[in-house]
GUKOL-217399 format. One record per residue (C-alpha): x, y, z. Coordinates in steps of 0.25 Angstrom, whole numbers, plus 5000, padded with zeros to 4 digits. Example, Ala and Ser with C-alpha at 12.3 -4.5 7.8 and 13.67 -1.06 7.14 Angstrom:
PT     c1     c2     c3
PT   5049   4982   5031
PT   5055   4996   5029
end
This chain:
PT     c1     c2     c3
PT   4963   4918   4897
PT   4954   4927   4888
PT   4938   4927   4885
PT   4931   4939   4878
PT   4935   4952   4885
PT   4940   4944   4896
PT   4957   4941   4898
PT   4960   4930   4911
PT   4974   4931   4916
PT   4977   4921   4928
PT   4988   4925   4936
PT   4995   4935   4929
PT   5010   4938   4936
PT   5013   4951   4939
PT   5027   4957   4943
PT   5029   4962   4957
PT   5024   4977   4959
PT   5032   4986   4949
PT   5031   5002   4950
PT   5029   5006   4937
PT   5020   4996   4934
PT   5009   4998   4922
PT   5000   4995   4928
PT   5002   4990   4943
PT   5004   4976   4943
PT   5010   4966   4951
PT   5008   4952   4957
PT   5001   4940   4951
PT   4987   4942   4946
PT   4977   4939   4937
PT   4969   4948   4926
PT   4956   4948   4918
PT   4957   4958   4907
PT   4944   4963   4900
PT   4943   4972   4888
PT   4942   4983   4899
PT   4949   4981   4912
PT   4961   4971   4919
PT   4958   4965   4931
PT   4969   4960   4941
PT   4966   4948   4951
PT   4973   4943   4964
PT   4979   4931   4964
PT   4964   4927   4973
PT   4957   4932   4962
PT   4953   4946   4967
PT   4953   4958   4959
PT   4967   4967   4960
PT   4966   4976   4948
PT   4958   4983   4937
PT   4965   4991   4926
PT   4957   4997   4915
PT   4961   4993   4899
PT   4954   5003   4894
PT   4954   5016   4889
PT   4944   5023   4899
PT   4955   5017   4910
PT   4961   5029   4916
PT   4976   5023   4914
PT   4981   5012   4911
PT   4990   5009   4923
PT   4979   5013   4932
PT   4972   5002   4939
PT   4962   4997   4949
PT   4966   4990   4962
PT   4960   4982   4972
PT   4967   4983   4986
PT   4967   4971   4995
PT   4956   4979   5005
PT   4948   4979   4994
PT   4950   4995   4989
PT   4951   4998   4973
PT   4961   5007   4972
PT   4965   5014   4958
PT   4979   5014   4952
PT   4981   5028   4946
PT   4994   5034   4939
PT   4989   5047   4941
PT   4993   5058   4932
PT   5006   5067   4930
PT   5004   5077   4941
PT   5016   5077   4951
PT   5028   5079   4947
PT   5030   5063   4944
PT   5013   5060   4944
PT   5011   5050   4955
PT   5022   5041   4958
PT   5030   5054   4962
PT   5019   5055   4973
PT   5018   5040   4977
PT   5029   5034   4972
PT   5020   5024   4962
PT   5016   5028   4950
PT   5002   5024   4952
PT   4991   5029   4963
PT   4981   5019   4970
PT   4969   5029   4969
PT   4961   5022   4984
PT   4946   5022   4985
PT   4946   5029   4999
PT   4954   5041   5004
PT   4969   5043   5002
PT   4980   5052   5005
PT   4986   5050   4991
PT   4988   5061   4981
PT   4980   5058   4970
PT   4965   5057   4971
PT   4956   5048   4961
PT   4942   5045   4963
PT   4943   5033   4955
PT   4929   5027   4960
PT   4923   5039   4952
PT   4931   5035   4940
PT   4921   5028   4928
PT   4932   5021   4922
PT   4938   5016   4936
PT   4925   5013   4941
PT   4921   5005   4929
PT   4934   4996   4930
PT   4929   4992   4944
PT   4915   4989   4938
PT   4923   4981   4927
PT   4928   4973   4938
PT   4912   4970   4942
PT   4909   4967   4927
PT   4923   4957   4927
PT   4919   4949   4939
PT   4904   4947   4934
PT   4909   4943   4922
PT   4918   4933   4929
PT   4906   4928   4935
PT   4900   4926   4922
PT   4913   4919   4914
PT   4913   4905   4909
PT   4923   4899   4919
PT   4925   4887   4910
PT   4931   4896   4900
PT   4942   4900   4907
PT   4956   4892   4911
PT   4957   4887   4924
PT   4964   4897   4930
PT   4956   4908   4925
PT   4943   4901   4930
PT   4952   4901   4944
PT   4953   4915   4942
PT   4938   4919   4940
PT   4934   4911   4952
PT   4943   4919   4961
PT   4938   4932   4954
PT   4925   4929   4957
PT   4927   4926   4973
PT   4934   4938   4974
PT   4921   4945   4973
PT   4920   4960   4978
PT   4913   4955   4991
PT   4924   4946   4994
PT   4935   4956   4989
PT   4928   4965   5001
PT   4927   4955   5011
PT   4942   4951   5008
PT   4948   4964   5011
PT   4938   4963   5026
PT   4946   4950   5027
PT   4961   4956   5025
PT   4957   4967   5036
PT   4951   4954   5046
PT   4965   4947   5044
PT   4974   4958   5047
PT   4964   4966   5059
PT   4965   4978   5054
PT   4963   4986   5040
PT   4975   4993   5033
PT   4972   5008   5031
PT   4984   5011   5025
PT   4996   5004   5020
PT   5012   5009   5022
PT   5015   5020   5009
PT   5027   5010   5003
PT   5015   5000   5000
PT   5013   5007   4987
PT   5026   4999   4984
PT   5018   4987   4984
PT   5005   4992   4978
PT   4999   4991   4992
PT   4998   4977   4991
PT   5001   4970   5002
PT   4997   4960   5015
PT   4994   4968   5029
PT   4998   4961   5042
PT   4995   4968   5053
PT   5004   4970   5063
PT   4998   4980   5072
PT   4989   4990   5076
PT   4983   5003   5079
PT   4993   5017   5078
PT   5004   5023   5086
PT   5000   5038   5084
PT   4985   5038   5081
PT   4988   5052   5073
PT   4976   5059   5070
PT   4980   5063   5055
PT   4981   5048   5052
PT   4969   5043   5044
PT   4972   5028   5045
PT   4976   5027   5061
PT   4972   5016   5068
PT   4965   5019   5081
PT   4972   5006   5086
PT   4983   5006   5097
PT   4996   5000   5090
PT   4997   4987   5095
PT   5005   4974   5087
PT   4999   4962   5082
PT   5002   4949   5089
PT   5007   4938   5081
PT   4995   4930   5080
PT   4987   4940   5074
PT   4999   4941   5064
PT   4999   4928   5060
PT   4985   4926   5059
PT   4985   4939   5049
PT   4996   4933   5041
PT   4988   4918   5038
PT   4974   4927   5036
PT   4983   4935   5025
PT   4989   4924   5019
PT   4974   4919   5019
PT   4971   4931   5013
PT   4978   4935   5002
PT   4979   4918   4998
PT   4986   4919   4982
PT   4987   4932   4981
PT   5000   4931   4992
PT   5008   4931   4981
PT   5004   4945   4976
PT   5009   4953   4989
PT   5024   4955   4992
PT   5021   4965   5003
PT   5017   4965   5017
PT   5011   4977   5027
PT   5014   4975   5040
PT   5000   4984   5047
PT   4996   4992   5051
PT   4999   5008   5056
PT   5011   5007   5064
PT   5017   4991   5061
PT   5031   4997   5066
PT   5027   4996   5079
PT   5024   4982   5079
PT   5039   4980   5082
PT   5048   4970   5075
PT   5044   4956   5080
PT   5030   4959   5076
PT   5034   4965   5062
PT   5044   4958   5058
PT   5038   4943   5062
PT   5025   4947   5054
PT   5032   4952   5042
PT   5040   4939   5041
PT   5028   4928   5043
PT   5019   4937   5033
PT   5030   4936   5024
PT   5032   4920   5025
PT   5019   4920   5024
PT   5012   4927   5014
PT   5025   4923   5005
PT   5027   4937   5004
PT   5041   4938   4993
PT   5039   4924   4988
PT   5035   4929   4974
PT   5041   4943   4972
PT   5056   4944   4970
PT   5058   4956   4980
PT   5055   4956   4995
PT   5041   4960   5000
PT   5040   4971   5007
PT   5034   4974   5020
PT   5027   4988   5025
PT   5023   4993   5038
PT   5020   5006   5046
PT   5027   5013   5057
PT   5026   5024   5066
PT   5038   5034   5071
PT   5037   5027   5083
PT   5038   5013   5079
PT   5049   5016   5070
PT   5056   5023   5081
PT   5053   5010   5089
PT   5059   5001   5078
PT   5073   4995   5082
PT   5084   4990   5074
PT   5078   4975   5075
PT   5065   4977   5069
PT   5071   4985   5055
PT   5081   4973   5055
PT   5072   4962   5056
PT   5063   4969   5045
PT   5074   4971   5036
PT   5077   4958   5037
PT   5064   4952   5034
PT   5060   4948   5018
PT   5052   4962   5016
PT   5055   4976   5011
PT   5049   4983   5023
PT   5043   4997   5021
PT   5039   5004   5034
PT   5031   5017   5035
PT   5033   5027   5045
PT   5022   5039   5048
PT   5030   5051   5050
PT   5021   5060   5048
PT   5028   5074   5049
PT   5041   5078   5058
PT   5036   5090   5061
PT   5029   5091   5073
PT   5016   5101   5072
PT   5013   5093   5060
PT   5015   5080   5070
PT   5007   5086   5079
PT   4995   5091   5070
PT   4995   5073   5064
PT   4995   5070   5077
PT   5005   5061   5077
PT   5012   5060   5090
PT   5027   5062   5086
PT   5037   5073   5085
PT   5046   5078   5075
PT   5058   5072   5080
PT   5050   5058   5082
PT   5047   5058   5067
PT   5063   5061   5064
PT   5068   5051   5070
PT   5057   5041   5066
PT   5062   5047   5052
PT   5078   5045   5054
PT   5075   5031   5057
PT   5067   5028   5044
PT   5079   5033   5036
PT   5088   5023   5044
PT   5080   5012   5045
PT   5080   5014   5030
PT   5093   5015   5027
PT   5097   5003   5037
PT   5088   4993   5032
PT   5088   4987   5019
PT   5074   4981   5018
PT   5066   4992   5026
PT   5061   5005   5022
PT   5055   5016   5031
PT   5046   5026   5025
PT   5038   5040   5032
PT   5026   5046   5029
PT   5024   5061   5032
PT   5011   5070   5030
PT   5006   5081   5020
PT   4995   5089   5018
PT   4982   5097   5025
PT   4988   5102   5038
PT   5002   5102   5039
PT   5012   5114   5041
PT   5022   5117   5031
PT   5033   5114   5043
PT   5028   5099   5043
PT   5033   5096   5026
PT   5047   5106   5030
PT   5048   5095   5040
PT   5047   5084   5032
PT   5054   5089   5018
PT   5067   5092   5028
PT   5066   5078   5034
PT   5064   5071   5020
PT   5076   5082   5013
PT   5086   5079   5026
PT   5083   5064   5027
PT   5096   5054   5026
PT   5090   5045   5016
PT   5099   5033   5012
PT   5101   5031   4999
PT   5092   5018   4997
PT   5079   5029   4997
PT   5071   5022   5006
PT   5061   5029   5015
PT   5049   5034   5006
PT   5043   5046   5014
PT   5027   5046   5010
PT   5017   5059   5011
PT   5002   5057   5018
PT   4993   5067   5015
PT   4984   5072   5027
PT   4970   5069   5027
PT   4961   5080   5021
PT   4974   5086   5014
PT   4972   5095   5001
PT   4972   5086   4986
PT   4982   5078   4986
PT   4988   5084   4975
PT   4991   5097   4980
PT   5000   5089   4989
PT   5008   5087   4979
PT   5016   5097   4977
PT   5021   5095   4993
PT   5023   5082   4991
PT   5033   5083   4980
PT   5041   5095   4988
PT   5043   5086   4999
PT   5047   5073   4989
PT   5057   5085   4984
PT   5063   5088   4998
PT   5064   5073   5002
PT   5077   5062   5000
PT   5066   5052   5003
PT   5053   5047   4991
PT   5042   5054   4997
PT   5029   5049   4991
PT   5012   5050   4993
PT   5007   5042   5004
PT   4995   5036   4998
PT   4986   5029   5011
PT   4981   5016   5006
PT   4975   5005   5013
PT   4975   4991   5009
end
């Protein structure tokens, strides 16, 4: 439906996530388009997207997001620097610019931008407008639509994203690395808590004891979430099993809660591919891991991503993290992430190692000659991802480090860029 300056679009069908998108979108949405600005809402009416239409708009691929905890977050497709510009580094051809600190290579103060910060008060003009419009003029559907608009009103938006951290106990400080295959959208079920290592470079620990979840809390997360999220189910084919250590959860306790979430969120019932299911681990708790629980996962209806923290296999660098594992530890925990992924069709292992401020030059000849020497099967799985350090020089002066060990490695090394949800 269109009125002066105003374009109503109820519904509108996306196609699932596709990389080289233009600009990102997937999922079923609807849209209100002014002269200006197009402005993307969840199927419960909240706002998702903004994307300027103008010529003050820094690109036209480059968007505005509104995360489920409630963060606006930029979509930029930064510039040519890098050998391949930014999905050489991440893997995606856009970067979410966050609004709190990051470890990801490209810095953008987009709260500082005029022509950013005036699409967020376009969004303020929008909904007073709304409040304004003579419903009667609109169909049915789009007076649905308006209504829903309006509930979702910033107050509520904020209170919403308080509500999503009561049901599951516990807030998500970071999601796994291979969510970028899913835009970082996903539902959070908790499954345990606290940390195994408690190493005192890591600046989203918990100061928890890990302990697993008992079934009942489980459960009762699952109906709150379904609660939750209401119509807008439809839009998430993914699933994050939380929080810093799921791993070592053990198999019953995994794999029952990734197979009720899945019956009941309907997770797969509108995509065409499988969902897919992500979840941390530790050296340990893969170590741990026996044949039974890879099996039963790989049997389940989800394409499982699980990250491991590796951190170095050198052992000074080890020591200076903190963490309390040894070099040979680490390489073993490593051999098993390449056979669990050539063994299982429907599983995929991937590491994370650490640059920047600190580290001796014996720490990155450690890790080029694992990553140069590692068996890898030629189905490519096993991403390895790169955190930088806290306090580490510009991430671009990482750069040039970054792309000598991508040169070095038979695995996709990529930016780790730390997000919550």
């Amino acid at each position: 439906m269109t009125m002066p300056n105003l374009s109503i679009l109820v519904e509108k069908q996306n196609p699932p996530i596709q990389k080289a998108g233009f600009p990102l979108r997937y999922g079923r949405y609807s849209e209100i388009r002014t002269s200006d600005y197009e402005f993307l809402f969840d199927l419960n009416g909240a706002i998702k997207f903004i994307r300027g239409l103008n010529a003050n708009w820094r690109h036209p691929a480059e968007q505005l997001k509104r995360t489920d905890g409630n963060d606006w977050v930029y979509y930029s497709v930064g510039d040519t620097s890098g050998d391949k510009g930014i999905i050489s580094w991440l893997g995606e051809y856009y970067l979410p610019c966050l609004p709190y600190p990051s470890n990801s290579i490209w810095e953008i103060d987009y709260l500082s931008d005029p022509g950013i910060m005036s699409a967020l008060g376009a969004w303020s003009q929008l909904y007073g407008n709304l409040h304004g419009l003579n419903k009667e003029r609109l169909s049915p559907q789009a007076r649905a639509l308006v209504t829903r608009i309006l509930e979702n009103h910033d107050g509520l938006l904020h209170e919403r994203s308080q509500r999503l951290n009561r049901i599951t106990g516990a807030s998500v400080s970071v999601l796994p690395p291979d969510t970028r295959h899913v835009d970082y959208e996903l539902i959070p079920l908790m499954i345990a808590d606290g940390c195994r290592y408690h190493c005192k470079f890591c600046c989203v620990q918990s100061s928890h004891r890990l302990q697993a979840r008992g079934k009942v809390n489980i459960r009762e997360q699952i109906q709150g979430l379904k609660a939750f999220y209401g119509r807008n189910l439809e839009n998430y084919g993914a699933l994050f099993l939380g929080n810093h250590d799921a791993l070592a959860a053990g198999r019953e306790v995994i794999c029952d809660s990734a197979a009720e979430a899945h019956k009941a969120f309907g997770l797969g019932s509108v995509r065409q591919t499988p969902p897919l299911l992500f979840l941390f681990g530790s050296v340990h708790s893969l170590l741990e891991s026996g044949h039974d629980l890879f099996e039963t996962l790989n049997q389940l209806p989800y394409y499982t991503y699980l990250n491991i923290g590796f951190e170095s296999n050198h052992d000074a660098t080890l020591a200076y993290l903190g963490k309390p594992l040894d070099q040979a530890l680490v390489g073993e925990a490593f051999k098993k992430m390449l056979d669990v992924n050539a063994g299982y069709k429907n599983i995929e292992v991937t590491g994370n190692f650490v640059i920047g401020k600190g580290l001796v030059d014996e720490h990155y000849r450690f890790l080029e000659a694992l990553l140069r020497n590692a068996p890898v099967a030629a189905q490519n799985k096993g991403t390895i991802y790169l955190s930088a350090l806290k306090d580490s020089p510009s991430k671009r002066e990482l750069l040039p480090l970054i792309h000598a060990i991508q040169e070095q490695s038979r695995m996709p090394v990529y930016v780790y860029l730390i997000q919550r949800l």
